[in-house]
N, C-alpha and C positions, 0 to 999 in steps of 0.2 A: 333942653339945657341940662336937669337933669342927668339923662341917659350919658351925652357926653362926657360929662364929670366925673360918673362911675366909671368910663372906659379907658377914659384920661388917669384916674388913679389907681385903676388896674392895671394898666399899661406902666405906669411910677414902679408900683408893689414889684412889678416881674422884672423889672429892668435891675432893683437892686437888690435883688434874691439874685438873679444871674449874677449880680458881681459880685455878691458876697461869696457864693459855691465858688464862683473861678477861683479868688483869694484864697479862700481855703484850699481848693486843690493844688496851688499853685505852693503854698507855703507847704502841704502833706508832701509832695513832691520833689522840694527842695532844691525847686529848679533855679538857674540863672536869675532872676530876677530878688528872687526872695533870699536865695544864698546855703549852701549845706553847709552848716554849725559844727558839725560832727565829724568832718571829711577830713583827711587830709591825704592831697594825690602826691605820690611818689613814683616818680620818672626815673632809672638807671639808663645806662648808655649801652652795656653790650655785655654778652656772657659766651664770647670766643675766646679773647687774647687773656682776661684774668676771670678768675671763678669768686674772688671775692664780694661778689656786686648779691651775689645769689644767695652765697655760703654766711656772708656777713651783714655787709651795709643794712641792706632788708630786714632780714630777722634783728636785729639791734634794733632798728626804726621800731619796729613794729611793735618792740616791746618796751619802748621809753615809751613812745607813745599813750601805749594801751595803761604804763604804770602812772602816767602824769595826767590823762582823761580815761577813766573806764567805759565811760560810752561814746569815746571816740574810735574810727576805724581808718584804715589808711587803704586807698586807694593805687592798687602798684599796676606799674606794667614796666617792661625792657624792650628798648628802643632794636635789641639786638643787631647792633653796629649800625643803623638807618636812621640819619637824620629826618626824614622823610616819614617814617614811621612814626617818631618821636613825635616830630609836630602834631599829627593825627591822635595821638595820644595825648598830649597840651589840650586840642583843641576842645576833646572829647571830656577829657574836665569841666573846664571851662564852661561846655554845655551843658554838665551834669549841674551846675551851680556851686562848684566846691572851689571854695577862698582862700585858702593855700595851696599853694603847688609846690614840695620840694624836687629841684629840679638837677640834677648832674646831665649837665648836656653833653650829646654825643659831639654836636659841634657848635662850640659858644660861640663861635662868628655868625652864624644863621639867626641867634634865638633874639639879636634885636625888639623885629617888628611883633612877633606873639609877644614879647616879655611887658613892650611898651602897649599892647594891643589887649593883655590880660590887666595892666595896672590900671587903664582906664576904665575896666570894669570893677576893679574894686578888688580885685585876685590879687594877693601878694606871693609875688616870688622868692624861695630862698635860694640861691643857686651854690651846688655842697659837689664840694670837691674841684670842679672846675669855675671858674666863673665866668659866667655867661653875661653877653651883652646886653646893653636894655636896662630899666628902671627896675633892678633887683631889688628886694626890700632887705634881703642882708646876704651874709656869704659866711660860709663855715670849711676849711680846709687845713690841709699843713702849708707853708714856709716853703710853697715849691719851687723856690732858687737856693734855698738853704738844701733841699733834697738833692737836686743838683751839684750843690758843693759836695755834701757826702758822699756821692755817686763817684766823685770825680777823684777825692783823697781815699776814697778806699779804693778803687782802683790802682792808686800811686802805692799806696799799702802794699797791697796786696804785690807788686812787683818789684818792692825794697828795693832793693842797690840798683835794679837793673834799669831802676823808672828815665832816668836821665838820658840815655840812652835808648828807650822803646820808643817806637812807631806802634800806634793803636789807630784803630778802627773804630766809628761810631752808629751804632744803627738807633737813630732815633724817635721820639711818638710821632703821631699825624702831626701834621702841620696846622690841622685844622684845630688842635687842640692848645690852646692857649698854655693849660700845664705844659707843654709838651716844650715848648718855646722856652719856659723856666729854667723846667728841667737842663735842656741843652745850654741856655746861657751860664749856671751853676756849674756845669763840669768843666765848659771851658775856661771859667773863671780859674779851676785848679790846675787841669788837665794843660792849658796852652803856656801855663811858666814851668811845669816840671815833668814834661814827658819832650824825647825829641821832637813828634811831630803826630799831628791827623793825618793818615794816609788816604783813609779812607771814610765817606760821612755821607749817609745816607737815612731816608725816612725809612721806618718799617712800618709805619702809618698803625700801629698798634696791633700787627695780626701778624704771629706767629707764619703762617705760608710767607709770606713777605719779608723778615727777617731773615728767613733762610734764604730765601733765594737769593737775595743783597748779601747775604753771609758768603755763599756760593763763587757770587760774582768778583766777591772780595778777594776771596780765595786763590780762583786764577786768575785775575790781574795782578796778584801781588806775588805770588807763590806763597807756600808753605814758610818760606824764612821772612818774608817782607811785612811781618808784624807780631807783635809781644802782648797785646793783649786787646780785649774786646769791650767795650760800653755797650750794653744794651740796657733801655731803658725803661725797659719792667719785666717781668718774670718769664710771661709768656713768652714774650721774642726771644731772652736766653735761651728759653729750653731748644728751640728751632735751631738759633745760633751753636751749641752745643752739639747738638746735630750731626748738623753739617761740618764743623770742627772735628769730633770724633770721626766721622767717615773718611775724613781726609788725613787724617792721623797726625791732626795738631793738638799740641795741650799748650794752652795758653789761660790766662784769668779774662774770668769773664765774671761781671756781676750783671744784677738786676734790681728790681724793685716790687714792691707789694708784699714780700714775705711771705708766698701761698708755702700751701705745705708742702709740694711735688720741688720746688726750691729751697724751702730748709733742707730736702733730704738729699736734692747733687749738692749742698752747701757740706753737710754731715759726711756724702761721699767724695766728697773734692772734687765736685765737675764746676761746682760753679762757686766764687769765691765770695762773694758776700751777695744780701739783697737791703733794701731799704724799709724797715719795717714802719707804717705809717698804723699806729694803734686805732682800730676801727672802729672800736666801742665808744670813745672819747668824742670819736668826729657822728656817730651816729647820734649819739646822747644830746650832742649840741644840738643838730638837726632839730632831733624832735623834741626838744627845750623850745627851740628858735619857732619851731612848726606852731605849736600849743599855745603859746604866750600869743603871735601873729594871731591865732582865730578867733582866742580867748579880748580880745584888746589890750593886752598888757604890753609894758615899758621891756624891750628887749638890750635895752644895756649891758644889764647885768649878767645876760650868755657872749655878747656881739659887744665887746669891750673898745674894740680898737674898730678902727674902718680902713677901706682899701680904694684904691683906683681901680675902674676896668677903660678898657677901649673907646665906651661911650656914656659913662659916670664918672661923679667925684663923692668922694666920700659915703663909699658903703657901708653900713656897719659891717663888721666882723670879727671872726674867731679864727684864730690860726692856730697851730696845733703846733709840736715841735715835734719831727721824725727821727730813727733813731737807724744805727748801721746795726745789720745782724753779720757777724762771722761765727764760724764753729768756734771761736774761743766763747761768744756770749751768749750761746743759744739758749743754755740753763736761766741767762738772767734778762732775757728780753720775751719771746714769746714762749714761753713754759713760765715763766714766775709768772706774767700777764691773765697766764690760764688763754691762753689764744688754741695752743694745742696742749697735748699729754704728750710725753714722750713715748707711750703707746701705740700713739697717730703718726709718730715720725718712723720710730725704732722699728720698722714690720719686719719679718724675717729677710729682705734683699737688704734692711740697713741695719741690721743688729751687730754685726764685727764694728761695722764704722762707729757707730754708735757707741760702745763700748770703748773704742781709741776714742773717742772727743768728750768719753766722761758723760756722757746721757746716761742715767738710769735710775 
């Protein structure tokens, strides 16, 4: 009887030593179950068609972050244009135990089942910049039908007297991309009462190769005279469009969006006629306001003021931001006053003359 007793409560002793070690290792580990306090994963979508996911969003993140938690760390990766990747990347969170996810999806139509699949476990999502489907816990962006509007009046701008009169061409985002759909509904809102006509309206699905080729195609189906100006719907694809424009020896307006610096400067040398400049610093700040507060427990009101609708929610919270049109008339007093560039960074020796005509210096 004895014996038994001592066996039995040796057998007790080791059974809750084993489970206090696993607890512990489990909590040192910061896995899924127990949660990383510390973390915060950052997801971008792609660094083909714009450089600013790399040059910007990121280092901004990384350093609200770091200024708002000093021993917090952010976890990145780039989905580089793969839906597919990206999830793998979700997923791989997810397993590390880390409880926010700032997420810019490569395609918000897929991110549903992870978003709803990540809230169940206790993972909140911020989805920044696009807004992705699924039980989001908040949304940080610009006004991207208001972008669209500016897209589509400077445009008209830009071709004064002749607007009335022009047939334009539209090469626009993926279709997979919800911005992208804004985008497009905001030009037409301008674009379809004061130009003659869309001749031309195609996806450039966000990648530069593909823009030109649709530019191309445009080109001889319509000829050289069968259109006045170009829509492209971010920077990257202008440059493509521009291209193929020049090669064929059209000058026509063409704008874009994102305001990288390779587009200020055909802006400065008059290849391209304005871009959309969305202040990056403002949208990353919120992010990782909205990120910090999320891990911390705190009330995110007061970053995520307003709320928004998606495809498969109601009432997000959110922050929308207000975008701004860059022309070489306002390049001193949008991304130069911002401190985004120096005119150092734009002015290099192939744009110093232009430079000097638009008053940079």
């Amino acid at each position: 009887m004895m014996r038994r007793a001592v066996i039995g409560a040796t057998a007790v002793s080791m059974a809750l030593t084993m489970a206090a070690c696993g607890k512990a290792g489990s909590d040192k580990k910061g896995d899924a179950a127990s949660g990383d306090t510390k973390s915060i994963g950052l997801l971008l979508p792609e660094n083909a068609s714009s450089t600013r996911y790399e040059s910007f969003d990121k280092p901004f993140i990384e350093a609200k972050v770091k200024a708002l938690c000093s021993d917090c760390n952010v976890k990145y990766s780039n989905a580089e244009g793969s839906a597919a990747k990206q999830k793998q990347q979700f997923d791989t969170l997810i397993a590390q135990g880390v409880k926010v996810i700032i997420l810019d999806a490569f395609d918000a139509k897929s991110t549903q089942a992870w978003v709803k699949e990540a809230a169940d476990k206790g993972v909140k999502v911020i989805a920044y910049d696009r807004l992705a489907t699924g039980p989001v816990s908040a949304y940080v962006s610009f006004d991207n039908e208001k972008v669209g509007e500016l897209q589509g009046q400077a445009l008209v701008d830009a071709l004064g007297a002749k607007a009335a009169d022009a047939n334009v061409v539209m090469i626009n985002g993926d279709d997979a991309d919800p911005n992208a759909g804004k985008f497009k509904a905001g030009a037409h809102k301008v674009l379809d009462g004061k130009v003659k006509k869309i001749v031309y309206e195609q996806s450039g699905e966000w990648k530069p190769t593909v823009a030109g080729q649709k530019m191309g195609a445009a080109i001889t189906q319509l000829t050289k005279d069968g259109f006045q100006a170009v829509y492209s719907a971010n920077d990257g694809m202008a440059a493509a469009i521009i291209t193929q424009l020049k090669s064929a020896g059209i000058n026509v307006p063409v704008g874009g969006q994102d305001a990288g610096l390779d587009a200020i400067q055909r802006i400065v040398a008059g290849d391209q006629a304005y871009t959309i400049y969305k202040a990056y610093k403002p949208l990353a700040d919120s992010a990782a306001e909205l990120a910090v507060d999320l891990l911390q427990g705190k009330d995110i009101k007061s970053v995520a003021s307003s709320t928004i609708d998606s495809d498969t929610d109601k009432a997000i919270p959110a922050k929308l931001l207000d975008p701004k049109v860059v022309t070489k008339a306002n390049i001193n007093d949008t991304v130069i006053a911002d401190g985004l560039y120096k005119v150092s960074d734009i002015c290099t020796g192939d744009y110093a003359a232009a430079c000097a005509t638009a008053g940079l210096k």
